[in-house]
KOLTI-122912 format. One line per 3 residues: number of its first residue (from 1); for each residue x, y, z of N, C-alpha, C. Coordinates in Angstrom, 2 decimals, decimal comma. Atoms other than C-alpha are relative to their C-alpha. Example, Ala and Ser with C-alpha at 12.3 -4.5 7.8 and 13.67 -1.06 7.14 Angstrom:
! KOLTI-122912
1	0,89:-1,19:0,00:12,30:-4,50:7,80:0,90:1,20:0,00 | -0,82:-1,19:-0,06:13,67:-1,06:7,14:-0,77:1,09:0,73
! end
This chain:
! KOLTI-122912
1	0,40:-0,99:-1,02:151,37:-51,31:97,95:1,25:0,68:0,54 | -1,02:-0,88:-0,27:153,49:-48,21:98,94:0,38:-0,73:1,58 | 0,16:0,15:-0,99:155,07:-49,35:101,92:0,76:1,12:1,30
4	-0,24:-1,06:-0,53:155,60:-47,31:105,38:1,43:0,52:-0,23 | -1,54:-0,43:0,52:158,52:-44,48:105,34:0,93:-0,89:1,13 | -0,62:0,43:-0,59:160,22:-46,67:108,01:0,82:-1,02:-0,81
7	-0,21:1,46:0,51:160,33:-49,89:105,83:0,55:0,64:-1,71 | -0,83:-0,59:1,47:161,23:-47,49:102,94:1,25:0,20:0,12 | -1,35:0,00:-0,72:164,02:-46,36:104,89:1,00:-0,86:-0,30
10	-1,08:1,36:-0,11:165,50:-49,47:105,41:-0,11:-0,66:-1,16 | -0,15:0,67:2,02:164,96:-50,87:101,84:1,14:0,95:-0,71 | -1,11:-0,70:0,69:167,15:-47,95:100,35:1,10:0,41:0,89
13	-0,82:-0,68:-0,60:169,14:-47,21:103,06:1,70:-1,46:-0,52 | -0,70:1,00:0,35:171,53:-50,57:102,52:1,20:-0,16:-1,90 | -0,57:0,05:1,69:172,10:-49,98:98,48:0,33:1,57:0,12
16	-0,31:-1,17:0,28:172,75:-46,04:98,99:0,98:0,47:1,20 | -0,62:-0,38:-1,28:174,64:-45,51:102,05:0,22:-0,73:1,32 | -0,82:1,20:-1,07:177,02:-47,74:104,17:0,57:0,63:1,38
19	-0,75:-0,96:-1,08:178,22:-45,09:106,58:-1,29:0,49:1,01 | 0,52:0,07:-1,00:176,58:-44,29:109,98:-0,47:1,63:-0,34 | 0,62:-1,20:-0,01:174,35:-40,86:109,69:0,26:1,30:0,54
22	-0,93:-1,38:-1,19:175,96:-37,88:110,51:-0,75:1,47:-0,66 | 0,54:-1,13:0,41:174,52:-34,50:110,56:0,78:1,56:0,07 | -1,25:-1,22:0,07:176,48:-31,84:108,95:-0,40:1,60:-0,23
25	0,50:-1,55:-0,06:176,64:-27,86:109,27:-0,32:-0,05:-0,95 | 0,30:-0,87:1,15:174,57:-26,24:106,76:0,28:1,36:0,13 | -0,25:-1,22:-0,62:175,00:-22,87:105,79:-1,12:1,29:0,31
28	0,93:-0,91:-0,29:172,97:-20,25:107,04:0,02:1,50:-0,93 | 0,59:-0,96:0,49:171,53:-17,12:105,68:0,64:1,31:0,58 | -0,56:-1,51:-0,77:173,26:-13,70:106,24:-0,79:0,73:0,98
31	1,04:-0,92:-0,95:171,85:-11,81:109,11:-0,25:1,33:-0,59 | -0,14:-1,10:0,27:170,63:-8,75:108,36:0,69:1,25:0,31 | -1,43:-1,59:-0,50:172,83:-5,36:108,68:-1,13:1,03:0,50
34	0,44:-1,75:-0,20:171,97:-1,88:110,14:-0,06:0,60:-0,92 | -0,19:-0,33:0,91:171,11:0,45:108,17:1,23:1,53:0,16 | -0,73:-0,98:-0,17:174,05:3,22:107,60:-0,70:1,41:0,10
37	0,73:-1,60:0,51:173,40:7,10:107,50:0,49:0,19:-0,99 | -0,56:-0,72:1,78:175,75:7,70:104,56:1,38:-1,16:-0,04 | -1,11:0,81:0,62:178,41:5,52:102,28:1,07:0,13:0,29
40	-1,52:-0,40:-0,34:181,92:5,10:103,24:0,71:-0,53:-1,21 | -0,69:-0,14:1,62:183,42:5,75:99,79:1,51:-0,75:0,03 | -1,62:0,84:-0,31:186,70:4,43:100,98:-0,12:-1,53:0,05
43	-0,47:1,46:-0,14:185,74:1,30:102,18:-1,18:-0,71:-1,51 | 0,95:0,56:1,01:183,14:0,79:98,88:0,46:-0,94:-1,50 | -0,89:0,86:1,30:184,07:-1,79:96,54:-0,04:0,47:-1,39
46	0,17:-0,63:1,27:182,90:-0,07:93,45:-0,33:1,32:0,13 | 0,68:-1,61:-0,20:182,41:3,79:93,24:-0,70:0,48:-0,87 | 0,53:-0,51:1,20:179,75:3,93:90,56:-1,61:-0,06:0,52
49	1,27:-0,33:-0,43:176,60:4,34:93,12:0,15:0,84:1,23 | -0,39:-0,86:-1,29:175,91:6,65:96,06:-0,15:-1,10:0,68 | 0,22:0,80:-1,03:174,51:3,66:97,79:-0,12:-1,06:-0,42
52	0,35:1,70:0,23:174,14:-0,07:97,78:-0,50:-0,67:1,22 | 0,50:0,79:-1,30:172,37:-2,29:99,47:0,68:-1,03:0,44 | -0,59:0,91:-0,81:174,75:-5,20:100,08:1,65:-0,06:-0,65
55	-1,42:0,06:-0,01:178,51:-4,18:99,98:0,56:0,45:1,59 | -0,30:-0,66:-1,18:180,50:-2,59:102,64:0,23:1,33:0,53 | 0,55:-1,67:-0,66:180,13:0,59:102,30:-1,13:0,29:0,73
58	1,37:-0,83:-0,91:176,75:0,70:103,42:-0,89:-1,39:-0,37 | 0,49:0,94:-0,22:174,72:-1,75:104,57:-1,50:0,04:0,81 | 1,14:-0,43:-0,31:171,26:-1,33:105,00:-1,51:-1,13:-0,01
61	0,93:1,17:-0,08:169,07:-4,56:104,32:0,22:-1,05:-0,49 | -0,69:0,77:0,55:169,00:-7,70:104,08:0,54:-0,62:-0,96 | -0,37:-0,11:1,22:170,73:-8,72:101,10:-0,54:-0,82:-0,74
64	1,03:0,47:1,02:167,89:-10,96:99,67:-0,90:0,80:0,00 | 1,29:-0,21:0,03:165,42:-8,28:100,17:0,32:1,18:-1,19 | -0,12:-0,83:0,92:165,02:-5,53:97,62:0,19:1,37:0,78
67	-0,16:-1,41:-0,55:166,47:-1,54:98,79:-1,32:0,08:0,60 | 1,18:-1,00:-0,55:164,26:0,73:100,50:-0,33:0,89:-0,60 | 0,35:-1,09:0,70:162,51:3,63:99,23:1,61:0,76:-0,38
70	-1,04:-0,60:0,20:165,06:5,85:97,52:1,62:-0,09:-0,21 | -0,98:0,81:-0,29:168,01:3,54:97,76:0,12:-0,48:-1,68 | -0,18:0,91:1,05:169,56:2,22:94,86:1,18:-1,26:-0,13
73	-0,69:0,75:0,28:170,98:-1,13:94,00:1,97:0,46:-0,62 | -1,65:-0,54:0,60:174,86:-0,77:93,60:0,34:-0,96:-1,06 | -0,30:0,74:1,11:176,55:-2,12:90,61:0,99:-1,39:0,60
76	-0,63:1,22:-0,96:178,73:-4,47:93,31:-1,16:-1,40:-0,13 | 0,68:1,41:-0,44:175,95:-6,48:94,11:-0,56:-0,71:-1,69 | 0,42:0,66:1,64:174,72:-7,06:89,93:0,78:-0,54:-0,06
79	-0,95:0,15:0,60:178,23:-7,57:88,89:0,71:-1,37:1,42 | -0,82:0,98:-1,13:178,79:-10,18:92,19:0,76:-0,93:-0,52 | -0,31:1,60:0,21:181,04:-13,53:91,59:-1,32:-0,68:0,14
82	0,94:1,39:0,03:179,15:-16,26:90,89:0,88:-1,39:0,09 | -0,39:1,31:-0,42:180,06:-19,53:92,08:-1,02:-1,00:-0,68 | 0,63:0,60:0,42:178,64:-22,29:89,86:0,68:-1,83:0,85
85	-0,36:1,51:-0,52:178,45:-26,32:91,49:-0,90:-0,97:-0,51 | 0,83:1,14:1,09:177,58:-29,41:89,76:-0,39:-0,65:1,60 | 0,20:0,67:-1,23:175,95:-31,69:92,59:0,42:-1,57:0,41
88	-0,12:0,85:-0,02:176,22:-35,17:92,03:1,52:-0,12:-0,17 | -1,92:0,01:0,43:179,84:-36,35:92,73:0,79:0,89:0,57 | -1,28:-1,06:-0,70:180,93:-32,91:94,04:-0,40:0,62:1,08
91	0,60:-0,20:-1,62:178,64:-31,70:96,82:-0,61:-0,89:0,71 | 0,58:1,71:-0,36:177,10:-35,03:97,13:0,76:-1,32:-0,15 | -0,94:0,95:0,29:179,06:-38,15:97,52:-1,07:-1,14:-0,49
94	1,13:0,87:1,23:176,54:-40,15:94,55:-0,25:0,87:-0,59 | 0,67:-0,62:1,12:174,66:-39,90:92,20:-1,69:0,05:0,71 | 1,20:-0,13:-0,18:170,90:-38,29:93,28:-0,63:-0,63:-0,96
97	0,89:0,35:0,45:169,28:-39,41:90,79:-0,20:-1,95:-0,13 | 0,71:1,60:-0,96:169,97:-43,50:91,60:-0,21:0,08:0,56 | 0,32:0,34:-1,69:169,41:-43,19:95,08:-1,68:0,26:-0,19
100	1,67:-0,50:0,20:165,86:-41,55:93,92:-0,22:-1,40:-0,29 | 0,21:0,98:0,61:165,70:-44,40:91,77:-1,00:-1,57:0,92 | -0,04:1,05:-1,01:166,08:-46,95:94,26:-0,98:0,72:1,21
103	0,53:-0,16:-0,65:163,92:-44,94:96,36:-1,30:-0,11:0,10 | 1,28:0,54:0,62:160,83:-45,04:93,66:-0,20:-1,60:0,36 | 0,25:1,59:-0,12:161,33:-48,89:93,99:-0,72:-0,24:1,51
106	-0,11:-0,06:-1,18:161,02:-48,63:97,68:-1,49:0,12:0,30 | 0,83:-0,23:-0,37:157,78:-47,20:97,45:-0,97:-0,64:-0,76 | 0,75:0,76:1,26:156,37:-49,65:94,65:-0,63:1,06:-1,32
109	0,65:-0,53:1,13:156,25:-47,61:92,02:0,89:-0,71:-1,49 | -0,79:0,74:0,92:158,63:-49,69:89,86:-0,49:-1,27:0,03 | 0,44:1,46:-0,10:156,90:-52,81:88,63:1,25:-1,05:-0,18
112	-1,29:1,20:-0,09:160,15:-54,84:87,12:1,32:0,68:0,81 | -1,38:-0,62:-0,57:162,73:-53,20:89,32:1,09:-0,82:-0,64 | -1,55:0,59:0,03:165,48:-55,34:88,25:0,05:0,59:-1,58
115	-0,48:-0,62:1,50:165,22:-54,28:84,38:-0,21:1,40:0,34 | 0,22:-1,45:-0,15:164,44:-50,89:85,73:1,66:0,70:0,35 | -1,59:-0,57:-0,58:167,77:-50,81:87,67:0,78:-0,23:-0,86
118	-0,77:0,50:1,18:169,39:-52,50:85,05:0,98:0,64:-1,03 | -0,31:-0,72:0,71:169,31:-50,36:82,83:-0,13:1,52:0,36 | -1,04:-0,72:-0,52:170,30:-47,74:85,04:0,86:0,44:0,22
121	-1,40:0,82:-0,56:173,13:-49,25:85,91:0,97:0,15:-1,42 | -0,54:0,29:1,17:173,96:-49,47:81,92:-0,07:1,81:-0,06 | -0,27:-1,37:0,02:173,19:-45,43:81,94:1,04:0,95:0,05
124	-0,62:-0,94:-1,00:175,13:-44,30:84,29:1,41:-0,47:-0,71 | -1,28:0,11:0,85:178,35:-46,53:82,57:0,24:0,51:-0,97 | -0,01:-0,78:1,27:177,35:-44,42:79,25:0,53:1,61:0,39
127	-0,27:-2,04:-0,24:177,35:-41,14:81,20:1,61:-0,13:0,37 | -1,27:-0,70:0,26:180,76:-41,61:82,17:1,38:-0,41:-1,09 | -0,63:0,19:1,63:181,75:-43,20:78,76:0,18:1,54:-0,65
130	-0,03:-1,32:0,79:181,00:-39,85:77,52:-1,21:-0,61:-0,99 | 0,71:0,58:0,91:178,35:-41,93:75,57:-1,80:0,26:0,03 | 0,71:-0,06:-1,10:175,48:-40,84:77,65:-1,64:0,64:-1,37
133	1,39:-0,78:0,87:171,39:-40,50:75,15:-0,69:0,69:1,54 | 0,68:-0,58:-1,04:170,20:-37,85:77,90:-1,19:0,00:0,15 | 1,33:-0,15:0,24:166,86:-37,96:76,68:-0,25:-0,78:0,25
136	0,24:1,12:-0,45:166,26:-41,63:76,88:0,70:-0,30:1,60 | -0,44:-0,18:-1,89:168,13:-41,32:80,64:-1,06:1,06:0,74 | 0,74:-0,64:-0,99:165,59:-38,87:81,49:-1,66:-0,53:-0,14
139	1,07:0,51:0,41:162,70:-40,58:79,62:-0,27:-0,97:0,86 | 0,00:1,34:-0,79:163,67:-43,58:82,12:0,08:0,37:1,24 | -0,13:-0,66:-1,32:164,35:-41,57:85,21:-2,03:0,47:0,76
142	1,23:-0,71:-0,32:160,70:-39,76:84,86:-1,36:-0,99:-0,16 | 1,09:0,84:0,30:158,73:-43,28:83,59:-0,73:-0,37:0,96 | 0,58:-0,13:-1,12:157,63:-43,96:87,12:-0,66:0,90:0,41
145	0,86:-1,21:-0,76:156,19:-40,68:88,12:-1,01:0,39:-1,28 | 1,74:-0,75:1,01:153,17:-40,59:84,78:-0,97:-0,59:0,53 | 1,33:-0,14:-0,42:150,27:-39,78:86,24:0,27:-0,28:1,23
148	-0,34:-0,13:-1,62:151,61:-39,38:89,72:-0,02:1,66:0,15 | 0,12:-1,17:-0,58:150,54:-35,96:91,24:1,49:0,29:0,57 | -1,20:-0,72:-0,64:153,41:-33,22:91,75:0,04:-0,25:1,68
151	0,06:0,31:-1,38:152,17:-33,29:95,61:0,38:-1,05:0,59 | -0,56:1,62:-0,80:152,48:-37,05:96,01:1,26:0,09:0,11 | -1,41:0,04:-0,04:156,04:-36,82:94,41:0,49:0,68:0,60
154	-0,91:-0,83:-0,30:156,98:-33,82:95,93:0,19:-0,54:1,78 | 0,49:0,63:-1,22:155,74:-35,57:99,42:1,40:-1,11:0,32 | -0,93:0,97:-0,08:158,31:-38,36:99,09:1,65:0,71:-0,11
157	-0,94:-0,90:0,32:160,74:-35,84:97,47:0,61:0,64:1,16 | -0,38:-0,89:-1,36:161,07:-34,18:100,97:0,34:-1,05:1,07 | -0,33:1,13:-0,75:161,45:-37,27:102,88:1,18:-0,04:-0,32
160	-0,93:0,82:0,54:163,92:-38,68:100,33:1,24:0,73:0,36 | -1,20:-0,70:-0,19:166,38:-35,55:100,45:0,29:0,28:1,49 | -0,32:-0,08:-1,70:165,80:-35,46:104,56:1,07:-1,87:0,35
163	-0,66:1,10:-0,39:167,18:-39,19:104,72:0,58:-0,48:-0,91 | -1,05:0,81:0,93:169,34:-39,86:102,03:0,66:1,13:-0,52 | -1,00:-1,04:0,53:170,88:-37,06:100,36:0,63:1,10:1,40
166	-0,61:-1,19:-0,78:171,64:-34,45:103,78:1,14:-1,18:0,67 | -1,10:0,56:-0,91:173,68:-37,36:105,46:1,61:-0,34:-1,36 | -0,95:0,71:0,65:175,59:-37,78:102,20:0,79:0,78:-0,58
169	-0,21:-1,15:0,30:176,57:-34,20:101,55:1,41:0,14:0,45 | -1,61:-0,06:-0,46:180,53:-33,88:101,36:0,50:1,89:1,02 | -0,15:-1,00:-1,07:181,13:-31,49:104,24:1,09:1,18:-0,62
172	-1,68:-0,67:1,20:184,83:-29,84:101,68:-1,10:0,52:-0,66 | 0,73:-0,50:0,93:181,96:-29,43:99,49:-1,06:1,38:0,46 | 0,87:-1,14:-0,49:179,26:-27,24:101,48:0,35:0,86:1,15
175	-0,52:-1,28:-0,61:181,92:-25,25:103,64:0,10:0,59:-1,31 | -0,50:-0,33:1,06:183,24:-24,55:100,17:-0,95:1,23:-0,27 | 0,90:-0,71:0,38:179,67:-22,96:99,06:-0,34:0,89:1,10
178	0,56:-1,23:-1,24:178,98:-21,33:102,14:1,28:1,16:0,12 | -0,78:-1,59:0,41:182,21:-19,35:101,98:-0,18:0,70:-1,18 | 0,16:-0,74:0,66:181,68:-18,48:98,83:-1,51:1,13:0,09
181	1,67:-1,09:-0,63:177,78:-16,67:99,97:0,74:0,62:1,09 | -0,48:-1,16:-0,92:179,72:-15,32:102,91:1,10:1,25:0,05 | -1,34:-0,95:1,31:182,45:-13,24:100,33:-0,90:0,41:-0,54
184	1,46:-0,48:0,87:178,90:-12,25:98,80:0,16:-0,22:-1,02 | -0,48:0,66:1,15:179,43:-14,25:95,74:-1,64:-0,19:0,23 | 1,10:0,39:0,27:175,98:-15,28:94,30:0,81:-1,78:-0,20
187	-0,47:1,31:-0,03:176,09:-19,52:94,34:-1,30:-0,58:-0,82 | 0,88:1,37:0,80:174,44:-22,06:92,14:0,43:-1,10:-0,64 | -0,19:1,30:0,21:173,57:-25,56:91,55:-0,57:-0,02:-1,31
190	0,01:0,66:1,54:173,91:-26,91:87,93:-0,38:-0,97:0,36 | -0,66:1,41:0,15:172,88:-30,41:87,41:-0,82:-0,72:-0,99 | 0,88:0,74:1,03:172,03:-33,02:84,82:-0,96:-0,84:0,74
193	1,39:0,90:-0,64:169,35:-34,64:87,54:-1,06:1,02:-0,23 | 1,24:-0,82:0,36:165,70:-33,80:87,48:-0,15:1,28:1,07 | 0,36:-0,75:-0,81:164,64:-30,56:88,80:-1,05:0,17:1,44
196	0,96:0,46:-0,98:162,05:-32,03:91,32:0,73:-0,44:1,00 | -0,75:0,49:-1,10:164,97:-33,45:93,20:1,04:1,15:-0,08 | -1,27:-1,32:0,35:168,00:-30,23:92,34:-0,65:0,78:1,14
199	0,47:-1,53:-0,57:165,58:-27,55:93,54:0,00:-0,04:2,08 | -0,29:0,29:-1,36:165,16:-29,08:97,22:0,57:0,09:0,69 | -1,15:0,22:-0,61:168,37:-29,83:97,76:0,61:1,15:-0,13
202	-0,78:-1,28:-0,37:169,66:-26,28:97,00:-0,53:0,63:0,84 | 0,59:-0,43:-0,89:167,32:-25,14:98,99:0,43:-0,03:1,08 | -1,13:0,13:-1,21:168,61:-26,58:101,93:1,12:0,36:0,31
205	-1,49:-0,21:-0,08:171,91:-25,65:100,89:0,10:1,67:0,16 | 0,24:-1,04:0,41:170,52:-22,04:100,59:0,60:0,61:-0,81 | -0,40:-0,54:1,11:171,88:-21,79:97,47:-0,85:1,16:-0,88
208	0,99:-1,11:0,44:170,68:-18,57:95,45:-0,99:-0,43:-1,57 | 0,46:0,51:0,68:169,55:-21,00:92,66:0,13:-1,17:-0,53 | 0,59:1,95:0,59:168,71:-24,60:90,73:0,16:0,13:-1,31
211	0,08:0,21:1,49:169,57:-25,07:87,35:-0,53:-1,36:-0,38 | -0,07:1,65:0,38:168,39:-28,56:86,27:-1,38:-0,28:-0,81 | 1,18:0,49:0,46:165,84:-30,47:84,03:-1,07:0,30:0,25
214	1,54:-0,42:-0,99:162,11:-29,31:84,74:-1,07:-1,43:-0,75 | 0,64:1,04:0,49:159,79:-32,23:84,08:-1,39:0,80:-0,29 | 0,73:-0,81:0,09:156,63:-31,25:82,46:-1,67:-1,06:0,10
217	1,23:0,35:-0,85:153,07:-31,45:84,23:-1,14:-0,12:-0,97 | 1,42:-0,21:0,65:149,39:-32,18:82,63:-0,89:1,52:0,75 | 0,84:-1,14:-0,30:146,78:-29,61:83,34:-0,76:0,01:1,29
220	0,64:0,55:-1,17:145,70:-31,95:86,28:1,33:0,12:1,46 | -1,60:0,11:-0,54:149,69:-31,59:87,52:0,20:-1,79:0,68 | -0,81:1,67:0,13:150,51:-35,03:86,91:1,21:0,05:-0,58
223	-1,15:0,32:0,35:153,80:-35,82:85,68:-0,19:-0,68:-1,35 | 0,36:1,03:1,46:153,59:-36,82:81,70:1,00:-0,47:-0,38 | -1,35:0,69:0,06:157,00:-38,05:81,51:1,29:0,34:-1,10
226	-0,69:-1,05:0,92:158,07:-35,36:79,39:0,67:0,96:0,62 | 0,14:-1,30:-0,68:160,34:-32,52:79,94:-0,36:1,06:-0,54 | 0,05:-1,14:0,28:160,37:-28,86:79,48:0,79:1,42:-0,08
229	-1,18:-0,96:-0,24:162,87:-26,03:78,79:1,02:-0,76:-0,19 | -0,59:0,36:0,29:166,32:-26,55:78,62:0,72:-1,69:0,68 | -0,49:1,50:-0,54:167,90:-30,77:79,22:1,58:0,74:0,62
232	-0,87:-0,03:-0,28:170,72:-29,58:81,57:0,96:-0,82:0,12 | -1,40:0,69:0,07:173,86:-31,53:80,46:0,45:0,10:-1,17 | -1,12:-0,79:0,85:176,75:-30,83:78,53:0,12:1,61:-0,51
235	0,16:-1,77:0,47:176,33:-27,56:76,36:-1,55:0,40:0,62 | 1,24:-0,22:-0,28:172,82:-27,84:78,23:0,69:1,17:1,40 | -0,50:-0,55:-0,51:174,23:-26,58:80,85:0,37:1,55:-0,12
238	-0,48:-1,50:0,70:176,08:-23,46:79,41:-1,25:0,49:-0,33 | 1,17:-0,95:0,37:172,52:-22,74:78,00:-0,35:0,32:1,20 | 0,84:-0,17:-1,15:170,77:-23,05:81,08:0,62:1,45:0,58
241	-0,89:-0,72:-0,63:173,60:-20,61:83,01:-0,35:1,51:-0,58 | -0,26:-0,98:0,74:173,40:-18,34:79,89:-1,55:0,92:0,58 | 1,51:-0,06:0,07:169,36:-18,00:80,02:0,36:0,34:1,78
244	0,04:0,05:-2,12:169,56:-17,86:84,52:0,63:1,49:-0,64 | -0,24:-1,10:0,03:171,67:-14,84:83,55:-0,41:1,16:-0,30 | 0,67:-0,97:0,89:169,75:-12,87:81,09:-1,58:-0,10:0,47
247	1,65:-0,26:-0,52:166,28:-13,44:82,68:-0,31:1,64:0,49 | 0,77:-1,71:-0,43:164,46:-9,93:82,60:-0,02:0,02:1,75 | 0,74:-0,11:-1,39:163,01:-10,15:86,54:0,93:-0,39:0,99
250	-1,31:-0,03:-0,95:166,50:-10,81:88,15:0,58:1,10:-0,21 | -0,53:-1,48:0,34:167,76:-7,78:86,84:1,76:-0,22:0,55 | -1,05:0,50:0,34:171,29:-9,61:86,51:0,80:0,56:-0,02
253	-0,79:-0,03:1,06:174,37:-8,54:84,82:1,09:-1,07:-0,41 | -1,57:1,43:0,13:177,55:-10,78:83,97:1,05:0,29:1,50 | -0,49:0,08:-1,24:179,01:-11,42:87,36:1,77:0,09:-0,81
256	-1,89:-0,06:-0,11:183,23:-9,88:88,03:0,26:-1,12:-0,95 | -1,34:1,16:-0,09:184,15:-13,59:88,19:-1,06:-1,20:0,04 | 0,70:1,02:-0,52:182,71:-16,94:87,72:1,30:-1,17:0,72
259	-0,43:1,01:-0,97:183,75:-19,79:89,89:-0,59:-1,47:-0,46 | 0,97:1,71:0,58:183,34:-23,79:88,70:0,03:-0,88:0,51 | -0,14:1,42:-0,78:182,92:-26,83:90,66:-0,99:-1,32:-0,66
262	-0,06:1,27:0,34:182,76:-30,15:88,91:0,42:-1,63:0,29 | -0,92:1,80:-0,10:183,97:-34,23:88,94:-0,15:-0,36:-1,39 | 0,25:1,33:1,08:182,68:-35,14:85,23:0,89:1,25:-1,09
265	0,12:-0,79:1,40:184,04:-34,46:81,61:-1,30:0,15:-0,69 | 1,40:-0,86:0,68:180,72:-33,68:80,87:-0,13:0,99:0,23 | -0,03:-1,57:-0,33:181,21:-30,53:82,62:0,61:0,74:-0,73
268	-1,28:-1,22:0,64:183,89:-29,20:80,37:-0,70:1,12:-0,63 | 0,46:-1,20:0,49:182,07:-26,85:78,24:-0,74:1,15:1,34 | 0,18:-0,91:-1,44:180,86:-25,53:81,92:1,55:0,67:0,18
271	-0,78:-0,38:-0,43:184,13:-25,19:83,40:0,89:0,76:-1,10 | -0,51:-0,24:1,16:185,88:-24,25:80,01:-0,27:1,74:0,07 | 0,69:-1,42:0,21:183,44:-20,93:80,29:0,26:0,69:1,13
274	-0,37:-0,96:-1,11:184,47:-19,91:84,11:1,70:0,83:-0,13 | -1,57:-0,54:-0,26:187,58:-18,06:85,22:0,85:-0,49:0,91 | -1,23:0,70:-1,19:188,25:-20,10:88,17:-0,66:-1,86:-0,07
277	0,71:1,43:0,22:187,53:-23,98:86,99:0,44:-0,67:1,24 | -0,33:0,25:-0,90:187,94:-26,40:89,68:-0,18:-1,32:0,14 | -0,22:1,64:0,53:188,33:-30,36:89,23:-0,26:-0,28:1,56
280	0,34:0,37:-1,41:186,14:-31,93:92,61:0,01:-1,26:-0,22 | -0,01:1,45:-0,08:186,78:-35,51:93,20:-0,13:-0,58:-1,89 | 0,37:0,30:1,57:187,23:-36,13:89,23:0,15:-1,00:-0,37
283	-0,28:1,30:0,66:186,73:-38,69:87,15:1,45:0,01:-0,94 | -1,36:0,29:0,18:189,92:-39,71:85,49:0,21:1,05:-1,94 | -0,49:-0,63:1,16:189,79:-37,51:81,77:-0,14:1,41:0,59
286	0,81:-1,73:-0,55:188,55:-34,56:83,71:1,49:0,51:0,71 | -1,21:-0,31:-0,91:191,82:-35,03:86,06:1,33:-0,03:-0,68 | -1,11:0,38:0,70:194,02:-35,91:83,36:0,08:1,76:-1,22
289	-0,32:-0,79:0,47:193,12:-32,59:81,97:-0,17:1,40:0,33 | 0,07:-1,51:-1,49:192,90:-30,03:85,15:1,60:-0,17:0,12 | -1,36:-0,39:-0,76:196,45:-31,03:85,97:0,88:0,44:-1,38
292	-0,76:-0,30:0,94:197,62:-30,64:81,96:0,05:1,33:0,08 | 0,26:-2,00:0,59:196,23:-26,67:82,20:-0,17:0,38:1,23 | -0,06:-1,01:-1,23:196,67:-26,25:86,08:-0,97:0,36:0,66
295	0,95:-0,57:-0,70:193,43:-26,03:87,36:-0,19:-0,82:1,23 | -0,11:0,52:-1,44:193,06:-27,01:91,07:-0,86:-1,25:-0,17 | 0,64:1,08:0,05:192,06:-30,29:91,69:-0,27:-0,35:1,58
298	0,62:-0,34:-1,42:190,18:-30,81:95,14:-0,80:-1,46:0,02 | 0,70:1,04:-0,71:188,72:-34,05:97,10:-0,38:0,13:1,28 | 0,69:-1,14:-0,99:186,29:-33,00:99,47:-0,52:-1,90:0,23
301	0,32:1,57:-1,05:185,71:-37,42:99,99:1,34:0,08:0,43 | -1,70:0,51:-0,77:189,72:-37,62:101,11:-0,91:1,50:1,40 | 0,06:-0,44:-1,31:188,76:-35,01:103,47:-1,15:-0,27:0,91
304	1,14:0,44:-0,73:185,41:-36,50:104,58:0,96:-0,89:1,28 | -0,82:1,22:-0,81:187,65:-39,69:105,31:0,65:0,71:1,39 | -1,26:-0,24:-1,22:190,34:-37,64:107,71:-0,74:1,00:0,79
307	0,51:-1,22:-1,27:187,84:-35,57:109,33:-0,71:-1,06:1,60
! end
């Protein structure tokens, strides 16, 4: 029997988080602008529209909403930076997808928990072997939720990221992303966890998007323990990014400048593909080969500690 979220609480709170609950700035949403009477060509970052809706020449709505009559999109805002962030490890101090883990247990949906964790536990030493069968890690991640309604999960899903993932959120990490949205950089979360737990959590972060695993539903929207679309990790990744870019109904182009925030060598073919890579709390081949080719290396837990 599921038991209450109090007694869930305190069952995962002990194995996921030793530190006292602290609640850290998120970042907020641009306010909206005035609208101008006419473009100030001088101060316009690109001169290849009369108008735009979110640069500084002219500023007229808010910059998630679509122009106004007659208005056209400037090539600034298509062509924005993009800021790409892996989550686990670099905006999050864990891994989301144990803490879920341990959170399914919590609520009895794991009959042998101990071979469940187990071989978890043996996963997670493959993933940073570099040794890592993603498919059988996600086949084992998603075996608990067949024939569990999206609603139920998504029900717990909103709990789980209110009391375990926002207190665990490396503060280095989500000023980081919020300056980059307040430089009007477009921002997104990569990650090899499932998309049922990714999408949430960017949300909160008001990130402008979720790259990650999509698990795929019956016709009843149950969970069949299958996924769907692309397995985001390693060159999954790069697909995913590629595909987010080229989607018809974003009306896209290839952003100036990308931006990369990582901790694993599983990221490399990610970071490999930006212009500004960026080594976050790394694991030790990742760091052994940011400092051989100079790319910044950043610990956003050393500054948790001294804050």
């Amino acid at each position: 029997m599921r038991g209450s979220r109090m007694e869930r609480q305190d069952a995962v709170r002990p194995l996921v988080h030793s530190e006292p609950v602290v609640t850290r700035p998120l970042p907020t949403p641009r306010a909206p602008r005035a609208l101008n009477a006419a473009p100030d060509v001088e101060a316009c970052r690109t001169p290849l529209a009369d108008l735009c809706a979110d640069c500084d020449a002219v500023t007229l709505l808010p910059p998630l909403l679509p122009p106004g009559e007659g208005y056209l999109r400037h090539v600034c805002e298509l062509d924005a930076p993009l800021a790409v962030f892996d989550l686990d490890d670099t905006l999050l101090d864990g891994d989301c997808s144990g803490m879920w883990m341990r959170w399914m247990a919590a609520c009895g949906w794991i009959e042998d928990v101990e071979a469940f964790m187990a071989l978890g536990e043996q996963q997670q030493a493959e993933y940073h072997a570099g040794t890592l069968d993603i498919h059988a890690h996600v086949a084992h991640l998603l075996s608990p939720l067949i024939g569990r309604h999206r609603d139920e999960v998504r029900h717990e899903v909103d709990d789980f990221v209110e009391e375990m993932v926002m207190p665990r959120l490396l503060e280095g990490g989500i000023s980081r992303l919020a300056e980059h949205g307040e430089a009007g950089h477009r921002t997104l979360i990569i990650s090899a966890s499932m998309h049922h737990l990714v999408g949430p959590i960017a949300s909160r972060l008001t990130a402008d998007g979720a790259l990650a695993t999509h698990p795929a539903f019956d016709d009843n929207g149950c969970f069949t323990g299958a996924t769907t679309g692309i397995v985001t990790f390693r060159e999954g990744k790069l697909a995913a990014l590629d595909a987010w870019l080229a989607s018809a109904d974003r009306n896209h182009r290839m952003p100036q400048t990308l931006w990369g925030y990582s901790d694993s060598h599983n990221d490399l073919p990610l970071l490999e593909r930006v212009d500004h890579p960026h080594a976050t709390q790394p694991d030790a081949p990742l760091r052994a080969l940011a400092e051989s080719r100079g790319w910044p290396v950043v610990d956003w837990r050393l500054s948790r500690q001294l804050a």
